[in-house]
TILUMVO-486602 format. One record per residue (C-alpha): x, y, z. Coordinates in steps of 0.5 Angstrom, whole numbers, padded with zeros to 4 digits, always signed. Layout:
XYZ;...
***
This chain:
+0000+0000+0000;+0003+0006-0003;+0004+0011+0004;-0001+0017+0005;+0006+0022+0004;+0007+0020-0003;+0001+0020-0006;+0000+0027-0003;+0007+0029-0006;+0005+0026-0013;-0004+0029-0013;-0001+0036-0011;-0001+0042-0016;+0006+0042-0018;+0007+0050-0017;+0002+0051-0011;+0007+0047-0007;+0008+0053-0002;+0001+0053-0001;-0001+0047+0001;-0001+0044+0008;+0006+0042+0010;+0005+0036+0011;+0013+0033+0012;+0014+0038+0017;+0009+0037+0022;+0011+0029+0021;+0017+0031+0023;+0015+0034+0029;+0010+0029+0030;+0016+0023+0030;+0020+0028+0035;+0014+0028+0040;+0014+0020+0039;+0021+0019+0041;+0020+0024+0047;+0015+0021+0049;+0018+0013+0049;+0023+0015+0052;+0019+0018+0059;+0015+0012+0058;+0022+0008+0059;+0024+0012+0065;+0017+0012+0068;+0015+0005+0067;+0015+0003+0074;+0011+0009+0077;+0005+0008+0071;+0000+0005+0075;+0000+0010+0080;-0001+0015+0075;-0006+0012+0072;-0010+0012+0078;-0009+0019+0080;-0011+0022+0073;-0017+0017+0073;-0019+0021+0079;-0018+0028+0077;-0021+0027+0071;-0028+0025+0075;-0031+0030+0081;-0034+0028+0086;-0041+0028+0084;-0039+0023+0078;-0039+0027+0073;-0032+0029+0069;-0029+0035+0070;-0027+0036+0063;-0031+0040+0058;-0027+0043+0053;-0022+0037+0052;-0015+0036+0051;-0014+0043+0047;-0019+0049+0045;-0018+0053+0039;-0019+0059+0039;-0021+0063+0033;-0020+0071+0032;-0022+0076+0028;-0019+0079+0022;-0015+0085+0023;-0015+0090+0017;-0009+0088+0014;-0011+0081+0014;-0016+0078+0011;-0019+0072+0014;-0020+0070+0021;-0014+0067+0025;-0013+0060+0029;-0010+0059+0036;-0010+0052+0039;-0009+0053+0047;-0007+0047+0052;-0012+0045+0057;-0009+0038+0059;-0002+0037+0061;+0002+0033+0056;+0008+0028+0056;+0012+0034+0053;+0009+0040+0053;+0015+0044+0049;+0014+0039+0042;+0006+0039+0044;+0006+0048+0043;+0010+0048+0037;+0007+0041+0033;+0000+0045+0035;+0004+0053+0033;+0005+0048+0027;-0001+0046+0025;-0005+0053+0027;+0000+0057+0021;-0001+0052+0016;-0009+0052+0017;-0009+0060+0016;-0004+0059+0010;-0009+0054+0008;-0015+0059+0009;-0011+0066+0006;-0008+0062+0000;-0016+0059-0002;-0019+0067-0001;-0014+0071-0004;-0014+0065-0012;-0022+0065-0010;-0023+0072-0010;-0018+0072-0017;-0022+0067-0020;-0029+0072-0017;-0026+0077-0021;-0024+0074-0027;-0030+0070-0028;-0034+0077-0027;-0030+0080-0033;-0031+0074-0037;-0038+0074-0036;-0038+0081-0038;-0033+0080-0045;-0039+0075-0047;-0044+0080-0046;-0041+0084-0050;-0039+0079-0056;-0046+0077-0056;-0048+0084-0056;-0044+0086-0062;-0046+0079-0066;-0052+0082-0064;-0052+0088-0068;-0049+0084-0074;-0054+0079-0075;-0059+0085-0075;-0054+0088-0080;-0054+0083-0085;-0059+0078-0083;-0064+0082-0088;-0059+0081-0093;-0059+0076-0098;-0054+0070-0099;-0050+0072-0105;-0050+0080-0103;-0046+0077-0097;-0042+0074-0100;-0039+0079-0104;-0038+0083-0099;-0034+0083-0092;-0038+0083-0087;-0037+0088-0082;-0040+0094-0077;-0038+0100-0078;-0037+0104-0071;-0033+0110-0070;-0027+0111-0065;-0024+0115-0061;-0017+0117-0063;-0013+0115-0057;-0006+0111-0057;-0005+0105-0053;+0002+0101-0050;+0004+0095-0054;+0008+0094-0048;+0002+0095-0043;+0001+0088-0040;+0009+0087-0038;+0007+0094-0035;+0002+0091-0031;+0005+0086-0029;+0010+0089-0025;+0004+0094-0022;+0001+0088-0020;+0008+0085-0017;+0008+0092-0013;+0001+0092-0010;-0003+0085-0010;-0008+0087-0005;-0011+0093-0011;-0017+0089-0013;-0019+0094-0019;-0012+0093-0021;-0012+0089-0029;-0006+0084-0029;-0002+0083-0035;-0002+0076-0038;+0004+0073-0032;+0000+0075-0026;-0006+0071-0022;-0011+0077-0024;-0010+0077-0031;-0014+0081-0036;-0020+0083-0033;-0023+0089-0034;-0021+0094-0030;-0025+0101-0027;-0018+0104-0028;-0014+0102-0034;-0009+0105-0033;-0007+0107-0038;-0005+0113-0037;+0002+0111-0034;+0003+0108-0042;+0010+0111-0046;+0007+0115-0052;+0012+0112-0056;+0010+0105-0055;+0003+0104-0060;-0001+0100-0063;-0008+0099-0066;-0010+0094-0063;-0011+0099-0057;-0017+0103-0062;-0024+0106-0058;-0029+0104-0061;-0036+0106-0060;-0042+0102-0061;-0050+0102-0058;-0047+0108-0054;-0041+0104-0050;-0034+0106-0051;-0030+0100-0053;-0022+0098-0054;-0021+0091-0056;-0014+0088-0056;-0012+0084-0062;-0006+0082-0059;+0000+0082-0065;+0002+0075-0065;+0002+0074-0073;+0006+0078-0079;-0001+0081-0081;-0002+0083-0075;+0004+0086-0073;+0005+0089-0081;-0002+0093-0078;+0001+0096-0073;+0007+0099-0076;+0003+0101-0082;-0001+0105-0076;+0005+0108-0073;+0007+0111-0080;+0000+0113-0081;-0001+0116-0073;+0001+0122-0074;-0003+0124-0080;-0009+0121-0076;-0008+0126-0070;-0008+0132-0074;-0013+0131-0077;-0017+0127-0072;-0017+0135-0068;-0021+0137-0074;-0026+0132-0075;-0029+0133-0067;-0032+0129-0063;-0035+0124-0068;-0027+0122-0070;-0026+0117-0075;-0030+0111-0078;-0027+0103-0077;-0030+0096-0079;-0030+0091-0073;-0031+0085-0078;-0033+0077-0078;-0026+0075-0077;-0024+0080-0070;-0030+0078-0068;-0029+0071-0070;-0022+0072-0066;-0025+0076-0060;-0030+0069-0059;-0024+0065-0059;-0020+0069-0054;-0026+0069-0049;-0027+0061-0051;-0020+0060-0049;-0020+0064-0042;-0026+0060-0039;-0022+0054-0041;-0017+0057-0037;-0021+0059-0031;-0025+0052-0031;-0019+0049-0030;-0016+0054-0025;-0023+0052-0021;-0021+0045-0021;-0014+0046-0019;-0017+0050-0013;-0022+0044-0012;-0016+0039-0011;-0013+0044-0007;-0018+0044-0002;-0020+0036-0002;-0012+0035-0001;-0010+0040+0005;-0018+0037+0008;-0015+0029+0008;-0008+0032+0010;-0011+0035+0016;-0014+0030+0017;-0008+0024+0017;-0005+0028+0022;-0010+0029+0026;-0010+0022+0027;-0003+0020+0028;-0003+0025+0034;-0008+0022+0036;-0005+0015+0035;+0002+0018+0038;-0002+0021+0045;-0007+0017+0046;-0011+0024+0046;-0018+0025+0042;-0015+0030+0039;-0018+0030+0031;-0025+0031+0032;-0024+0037+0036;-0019+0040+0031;-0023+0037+0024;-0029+0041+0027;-0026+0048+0026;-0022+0045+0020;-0029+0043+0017;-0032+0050+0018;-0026+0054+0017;-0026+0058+0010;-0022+0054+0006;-0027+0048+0006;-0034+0051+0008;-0034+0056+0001;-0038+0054-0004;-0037+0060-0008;-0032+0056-0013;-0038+0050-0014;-0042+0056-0016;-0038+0060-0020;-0035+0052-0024;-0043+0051-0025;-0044+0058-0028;-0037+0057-0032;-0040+0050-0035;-0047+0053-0037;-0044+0059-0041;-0039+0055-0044;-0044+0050-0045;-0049+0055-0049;-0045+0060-0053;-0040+0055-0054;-0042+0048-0055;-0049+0049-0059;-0052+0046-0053;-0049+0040-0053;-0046+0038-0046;-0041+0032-0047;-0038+0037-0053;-0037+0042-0048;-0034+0037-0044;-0029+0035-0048;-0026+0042-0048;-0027+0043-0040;-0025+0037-0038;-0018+0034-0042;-0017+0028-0040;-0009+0025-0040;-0009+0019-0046;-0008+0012-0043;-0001+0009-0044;-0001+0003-0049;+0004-0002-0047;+0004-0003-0054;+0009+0003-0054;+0013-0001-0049;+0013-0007-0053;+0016-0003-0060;+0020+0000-0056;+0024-0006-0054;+0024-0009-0061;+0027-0003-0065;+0032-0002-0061;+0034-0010-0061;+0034-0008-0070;+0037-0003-0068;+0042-0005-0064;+0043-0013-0069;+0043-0006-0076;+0048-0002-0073;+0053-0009-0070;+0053-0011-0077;+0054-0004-0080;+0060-0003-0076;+0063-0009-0077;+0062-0009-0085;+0066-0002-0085;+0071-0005-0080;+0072-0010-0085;+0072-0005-0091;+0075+0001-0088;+0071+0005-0089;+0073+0011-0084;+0080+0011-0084;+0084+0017-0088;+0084+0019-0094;+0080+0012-0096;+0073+0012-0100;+0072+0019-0100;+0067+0019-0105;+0062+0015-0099;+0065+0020-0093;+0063+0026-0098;+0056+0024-0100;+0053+0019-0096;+0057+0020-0089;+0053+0026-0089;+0046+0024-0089;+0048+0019-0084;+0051+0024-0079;+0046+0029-0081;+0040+0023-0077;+0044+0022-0072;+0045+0028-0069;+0037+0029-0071;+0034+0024-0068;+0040+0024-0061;+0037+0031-0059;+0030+0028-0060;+0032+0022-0055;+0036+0027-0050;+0028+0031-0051;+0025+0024-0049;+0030+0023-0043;+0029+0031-0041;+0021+0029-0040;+0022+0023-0036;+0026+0027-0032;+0022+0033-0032;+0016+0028-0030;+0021+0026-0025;+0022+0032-0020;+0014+0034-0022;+0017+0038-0027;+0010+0042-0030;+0013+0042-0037;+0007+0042-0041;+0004+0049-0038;+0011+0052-0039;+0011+0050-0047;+0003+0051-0047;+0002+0044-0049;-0005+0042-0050;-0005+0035-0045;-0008+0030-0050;-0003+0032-0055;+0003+0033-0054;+0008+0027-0054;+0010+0024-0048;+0017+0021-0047;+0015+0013-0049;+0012+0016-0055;+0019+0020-0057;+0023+0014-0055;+0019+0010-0060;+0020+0015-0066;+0027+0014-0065;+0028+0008-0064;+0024+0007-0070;+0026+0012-0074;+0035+0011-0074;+0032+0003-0075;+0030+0005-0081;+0037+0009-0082;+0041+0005-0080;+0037-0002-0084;+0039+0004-0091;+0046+0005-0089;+0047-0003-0089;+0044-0004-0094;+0047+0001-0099;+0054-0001-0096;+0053-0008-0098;+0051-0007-0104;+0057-0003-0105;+0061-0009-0103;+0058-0013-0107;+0061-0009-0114;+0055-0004-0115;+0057+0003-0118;+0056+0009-0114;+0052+0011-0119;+0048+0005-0118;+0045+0005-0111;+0047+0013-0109;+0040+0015-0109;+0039+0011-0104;+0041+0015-0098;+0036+0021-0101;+0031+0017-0103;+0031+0016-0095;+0032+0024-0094;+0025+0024-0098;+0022+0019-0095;+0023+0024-0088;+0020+0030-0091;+0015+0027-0094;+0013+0024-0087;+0014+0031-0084;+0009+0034-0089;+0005+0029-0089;-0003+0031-0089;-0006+0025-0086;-0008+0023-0079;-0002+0018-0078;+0005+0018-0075;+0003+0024-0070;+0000+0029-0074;-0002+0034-0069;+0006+0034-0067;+0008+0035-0073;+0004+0040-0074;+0005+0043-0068;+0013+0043-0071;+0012+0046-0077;+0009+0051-0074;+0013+0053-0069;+0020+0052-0075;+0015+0058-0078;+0015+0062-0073;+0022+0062-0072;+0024+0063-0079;+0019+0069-0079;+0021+0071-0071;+0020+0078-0072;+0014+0078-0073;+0010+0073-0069;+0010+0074-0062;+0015+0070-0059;+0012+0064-0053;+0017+0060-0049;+0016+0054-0054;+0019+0058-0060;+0025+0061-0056;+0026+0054-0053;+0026+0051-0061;+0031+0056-0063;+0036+0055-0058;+0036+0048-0060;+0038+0050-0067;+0043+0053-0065;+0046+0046-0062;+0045+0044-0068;+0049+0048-0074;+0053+0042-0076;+0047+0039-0077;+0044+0045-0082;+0051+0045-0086;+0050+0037-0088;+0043+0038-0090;+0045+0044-0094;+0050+0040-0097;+0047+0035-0098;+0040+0038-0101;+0045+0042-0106;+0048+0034-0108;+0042+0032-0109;+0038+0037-0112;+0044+0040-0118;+0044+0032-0120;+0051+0031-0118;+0049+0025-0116;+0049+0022-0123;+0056+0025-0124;+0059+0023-0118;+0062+0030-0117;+0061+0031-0111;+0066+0037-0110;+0061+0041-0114;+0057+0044-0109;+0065+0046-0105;+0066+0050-0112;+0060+0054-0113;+0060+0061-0111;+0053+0061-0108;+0054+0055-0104;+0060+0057-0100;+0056+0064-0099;+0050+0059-0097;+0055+0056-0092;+0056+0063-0088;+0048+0064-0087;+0047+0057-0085;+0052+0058-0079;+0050+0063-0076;+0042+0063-0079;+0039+0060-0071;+0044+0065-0068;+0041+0070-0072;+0034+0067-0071;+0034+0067-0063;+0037+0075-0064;+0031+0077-0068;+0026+0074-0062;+0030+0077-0056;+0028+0084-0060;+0022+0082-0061;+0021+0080-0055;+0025+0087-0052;+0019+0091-0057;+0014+0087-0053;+0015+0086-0045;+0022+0093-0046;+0025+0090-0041;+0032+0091-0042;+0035+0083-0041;+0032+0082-0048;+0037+0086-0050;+0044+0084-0047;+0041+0077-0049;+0041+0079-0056;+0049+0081-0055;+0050+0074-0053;+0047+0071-0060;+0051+0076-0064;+0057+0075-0061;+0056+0068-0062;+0055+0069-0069;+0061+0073-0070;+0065+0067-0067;+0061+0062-0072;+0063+0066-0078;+0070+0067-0076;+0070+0059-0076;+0067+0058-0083;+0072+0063-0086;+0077+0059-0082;+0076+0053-0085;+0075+0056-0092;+0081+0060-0092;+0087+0057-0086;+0090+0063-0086;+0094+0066-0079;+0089+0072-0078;+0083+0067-0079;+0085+0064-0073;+0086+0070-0068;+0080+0072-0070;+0077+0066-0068;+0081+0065-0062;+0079+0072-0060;+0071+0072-0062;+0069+0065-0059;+0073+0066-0052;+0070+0072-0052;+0062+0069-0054;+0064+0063-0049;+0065+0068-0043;+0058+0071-0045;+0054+0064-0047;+0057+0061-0040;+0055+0068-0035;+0048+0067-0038;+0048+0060-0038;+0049+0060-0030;+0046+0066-0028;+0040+0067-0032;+0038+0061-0036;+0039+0057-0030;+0038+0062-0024;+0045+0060-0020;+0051+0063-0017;+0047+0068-0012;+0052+0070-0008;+0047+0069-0002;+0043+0063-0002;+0043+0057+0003;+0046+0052-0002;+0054+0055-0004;+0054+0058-0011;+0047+0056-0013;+0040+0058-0011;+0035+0057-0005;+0030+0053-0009;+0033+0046-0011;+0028+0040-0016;+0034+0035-0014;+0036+0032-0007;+0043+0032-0009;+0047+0038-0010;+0053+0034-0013;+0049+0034-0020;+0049+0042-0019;+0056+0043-0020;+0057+0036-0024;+0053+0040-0030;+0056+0046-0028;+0063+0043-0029;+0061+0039-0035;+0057+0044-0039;+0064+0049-0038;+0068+0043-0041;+0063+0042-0047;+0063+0049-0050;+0069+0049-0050;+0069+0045-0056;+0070+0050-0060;+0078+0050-0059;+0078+0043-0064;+0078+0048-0069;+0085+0051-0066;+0089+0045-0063;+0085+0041-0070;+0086+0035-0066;+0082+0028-0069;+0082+0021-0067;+0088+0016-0069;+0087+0013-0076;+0080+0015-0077;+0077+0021-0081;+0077+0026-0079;+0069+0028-0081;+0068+0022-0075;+0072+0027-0070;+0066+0033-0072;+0060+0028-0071;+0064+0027-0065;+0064+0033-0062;+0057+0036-0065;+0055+0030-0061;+0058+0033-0055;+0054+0040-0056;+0048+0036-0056;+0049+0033-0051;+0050+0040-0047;+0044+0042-0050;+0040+0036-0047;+0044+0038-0040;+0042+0045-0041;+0034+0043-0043;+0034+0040-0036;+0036+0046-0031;+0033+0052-0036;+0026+0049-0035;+0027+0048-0027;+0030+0056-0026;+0022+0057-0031;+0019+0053-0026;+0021+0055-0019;+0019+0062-0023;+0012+0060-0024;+0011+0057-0017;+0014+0063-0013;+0008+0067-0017;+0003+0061-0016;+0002+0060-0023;-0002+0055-0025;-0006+0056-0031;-0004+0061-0037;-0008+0067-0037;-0012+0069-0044;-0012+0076-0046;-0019+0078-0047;-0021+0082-0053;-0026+0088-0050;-0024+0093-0045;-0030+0098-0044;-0027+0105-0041;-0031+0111-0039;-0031+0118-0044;-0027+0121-0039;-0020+0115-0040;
***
């Protein structure tokens, strides 16, 4: 039977950690009381009965009745003061215990993790409240304005509507508004949590709500964007937010700061009308899905709120038994009847709110249909096959049987030696290494899950991933396994042709038929092989090819950085895509690409093209939020491509200088890039933490692995220095030496995976954020603002 202490451990909600009843502590003291008390029974054994008679007598009068009314303890209950908000317990001892000392700090113990409870329930029931209200109010105004459309063009004809952009014209009032408003009130949110008509941004537990005061008044002039246009319809003033996270949004809101100027001057002259703007189908379409995704979001924070409650409500109560076990005093149904009436579980206000969210959702979002809406407010985990356990285990025997036979079969021809069978090492070794690397990061993704799951490590709601959808590790690890199966089974089979007396111009397709066979899976539009994930991948590639112009989310930022381990890898899907493609394949010429001029400028662009990406999201992200770190990141990205390029003209041109010059820009980016790796991607180093050289906060028991992966993470990237000392393994080529050491660098990047997403987490749960908050659309302000 699984102990109460871990279930506890494994039910909670990972970033209310803090909030909950601490339940190992008052263990702790409850096992100090248990020795003390075993050892006042030993000493005392012989006295015993004595005692025992005495305190039967006392506890009698003299009429027969007993004396004791209120029991072993009393808990007293005092009223709020007007800074805290709720009431205060305090537990009193009416009867002497064996330790009196331990019984005070088990029941001081006991009494603050009660009102943690009670305080930490009413300040996320009031958030909740108050987001639910501002939702409520978003959907009276969508329905609202869908209102006046369909009163609009219900009289319409079909084919007149369809000609035709459907649209209501209102006007608006020129005023500006912040792109950066929402990181401004976060940090007004931080400052002054108690404020409740203080709108949070979209970090804060109180995000997006629509607030009597905006506060928009505190906005930079020089920070603007449409989306933060007045509109006014039926008499209400309007400003809808259409958050700018596609290119045509954001091309929108730089055309808008050209054109702004020329609307101020002549928004003086045109009165108090102003001007003319059309809120179309499509932002409505848009603003209905921001308020669908905000009651989702709200719905679950609800129930998580619910499982806190049950769970700090079945703790009280294990404890309570345990002392009562330990004493022998009828402790728990005194102590559980002021649990039970205490805030935390005598609210109903949750229940109420969950049950108006589901009939909302359920009317305007689900045409009706109960179980629909369900599916959307209730995402339950997908099941775990153990088929996926058993096809795990077979491909890996293939590919492990595959790779022995591929090994022995270049061993006996010589495949890797020096200067031995260029023509393989230059065409077909590529591919193979490009796919090892490939697929050795999707396993090190795989192993950082297993981990993250581990040490309750909330990765799903750091990446924004939907729960039914994403990939769990044993997935990964079946795709892997599967997939280098099939790899390696080509290579073989290429290679056994070979030495079976086949030309190169007879079997060297093979190896990019395998490449297309890939890309066709990637793309592939039926619902096979994971599709929602390779959707999702397509995407997030996109929006970083694009990243200045779609708003930047952990995923992609997190996505870049995995490119920019993987630059090598880049290279020999360049070069390989430019063999195949210019049909040197058929000619055997496979110094073609090397000769060419575009190619080699190509080769620039690809080494430092991921740094170039991630720099692009840090200004982007710097133009968002304004914080000035964006900015300091995106020096590291830049010196980092600086040193790339330094290194590709090296290898190109050999020269004294080249080298300097990559000596001097690598040393220089390897300082930076260690500084933020330790600092800011990892949170260590804080001078005045409890654990020397790291942070207050650890996810793992043993500070040794700390300072392994410190030590471990400073020797890898340092592995820039094989391109000075060019050492390389005795009697093999030298491209084995590359693959070698780009291996490395991966394997630094899944080290690296590890702690950036515990330093994410234990920053979510300082703030207690447990569910993403959704910007709503609607923001009603008064004539005044």
């Amino acid at each position: 039977m699984v102990k109460f202490s871990k279930q506890f451990e494994g039910q909670l909600i990972p970033e209310w950690k803090e909030a909950f009843v601490d339940y190992w502590q008052l263990k702790k003291w409850l096992k100090k009381f248990q020795l003390l008390n075993n050892t006042n029974n030993n000493m005392h054994q012989s006295s015993s009965v004595p005692k025992s008679i005495i305190s039967s007598i006392k506890n009698f009068s003299l009429f027969g009745h007993q004396h004791r009314e209120h029991g072993p303890i009393q808990v007293h209950r005092k009223l709020a003061s007007s800074t805290i908000k709720g009431d205060i317990y305090e537990t009193e001892l009416l009867e002497q215990f064996s330790d009196t000392d331990v019984t005070k700090e088990f029941f001081a113990c006991l009494d603050q993790q009660l009102n943690k409870v009670n305080k930490f329930y009413r300040t996320k029931e009031e958030e909740y409240m108050e987001r639910g209200d501002s939702l409520k109010k978003q959907m009276e105004i969508l329905l609202e304005l869908k209102s006046t459309f369909m009163e609009k063009h219900g009289k319409r004809g079909c084919s007149e509507d369809s000609k035709e952009d459907q649209s209501i014209s209102c006007t608006f009032s020129n005023e500006e508004d912040s792109v950066r408003n929402r990181e401004l009130q976060e940090e007004m949110q931080e400052t002054s949590t108690n404020d409740k008509n203080e709108v949070a941004c979209s970090d804060s537990p109180r995000a997006d709500e629509i607030g009597k005061s905006m506060q928009m008044k505190r906005e930079d002039g020089k920070m603007r964007t449409h989306s933060g246009r007045i509109i006014n319809c039926k008499g209400k003033n309007l400003r809808i937010n259409i958050p700018l996270t596609t290119p045509s949004r954001t091309f929108s809101a730089i055309s808008y700061l050209v054109r702004e100027d020329l609307l101020n001057q002549s928004s003086r002259k045109c009165g108090a009308e102003g001007s003319k703007v059309h809120v179309s189908k499509t932002k409505l379409h848009h603003a209905e899905k921001m308020i669908k995704g905000g009651f989702i979001e709200l719905y679950k924070g609800l129930g998580y709120l619910k499982v806190y409650r049950n769970l700090n409500m079945l703790a009280f109560l294990k404890i309570l038994k345990k002392f009562d076990k330990v004493t022998s005093k009828q402790i728990l149904p005194i102590y559980l009847k002021v649990v039970e009436s205490s805030y935390f579980n005598s609210s109903d206000k949750v229940t109420k709110l969950e049950d108006e969210v589901e009939e909302l959702f359920v009317k305007n979002f689900a045409e009706d249909n109960r179980r629909k809406a369900m599916k959307y407010l209730r995402t339950s985990q997908a099941k775990e096959s153990h088929a996926i356990t058993f096809f795990i285990g077979l491909f890996t025997g293939c590919l492990l049987a595959l790779l022995a036979g591929y090994v022995i079969l270049a061993h006996i021809t010589g495949l890797y030696r020096p200067q031995q069978h260029s023509v393989y090492m230059e065409t077909v070794y590529p591919v193979l290494s490009m796919f090892s690397l490939m697929f050795l990061h999707f396993f090190l993704y795989g192993c950082n899950i297993l981990a993250w799951r581990k040490t309750r490590i909330n990765y799903s709601f750091i990446f924004e991933l939907t729960p039914t959808k994403d990939l769990k590790y044993r997935d990964i690890f079946l795709i892997c396994t599967m997939a280098m199966t099939s790899v390696v089974g080509v290579m073989l089979l290429h290679l056994t042709l070979l030495t079976k007396r086949y030309s190169y111009a007879q079997v060297q397709g093979i190896p990019g038929l395998l490449l297309l066979v890939f890309l066709l899976v990637l793309v592939c539009p039926f619902n096979i092989i994971y599709r929602s994930s390779r959707y999702h991948f397509l995407c997030v590639i996109r929006n970083i090819i694009l990243s200045p112009l779609y708003k930047v989310v952990m995923l992609d930022f997190f996505m870049a950085d995995q490119l920019c381990s993987q630059v090598p890898m880049l290279r020999n899907l360049e070069y390989v895509a430019c063999y195949y493609i210019t049909g040197s394949y058929k000619t055997q010429d496979y110094g073609y690409c090397m000769r060419t001029k575009h190619y080699r400028d190509l080769a620039y662009a690809v080494s430092f093209l991921p740094y170039y990406w991630r720099a692009m999201q840090c200004a982007r992200r710097w133009f968002d939020e304004g914080q000035t770190s964006h900015l300091v990141n995106l020096g590291k990205y830049v010196s980092a491509m600086l040193a790339a390029g330094a290194k590709v003209a090296y290898e190109k041109d050999g020269s004294v200088a080249w080298l300097c010059l990559v000596v001097i820009m690598s040393s220089a980016a390897t300082m930076y890039q260690l500084y933020w790796d330790f600092v800011k991607d990892w949170g260590l180093f804080q001078i005045n933490s409890n654990n020397p050289w790291l942070r207050n906060e650890l996810m793992l028991s043993r500070k040794a692995i700390y300072y392994f992966s410190m030590g471990l993470n400073l020797i890898l990237r340092l592995a820039w220095l094989q391109t000075v000392l060019h050492s390389s393994f005795e009697n093999v080529d030298y491209r084995v030496t590359s693959l070698f050491l780009a291996a490395l660098e991966v394997i630094r990047r899944g080290l690296w995976n590890f702690f950036r997403l515990e330093n994410e987490h234990l920053n979510n749960a300082g703030k207690f954020r447990a569910v993403k908050t959704v910007p709503l659309p609607f923001h009603e302000v008064d004539e005044e603002d």
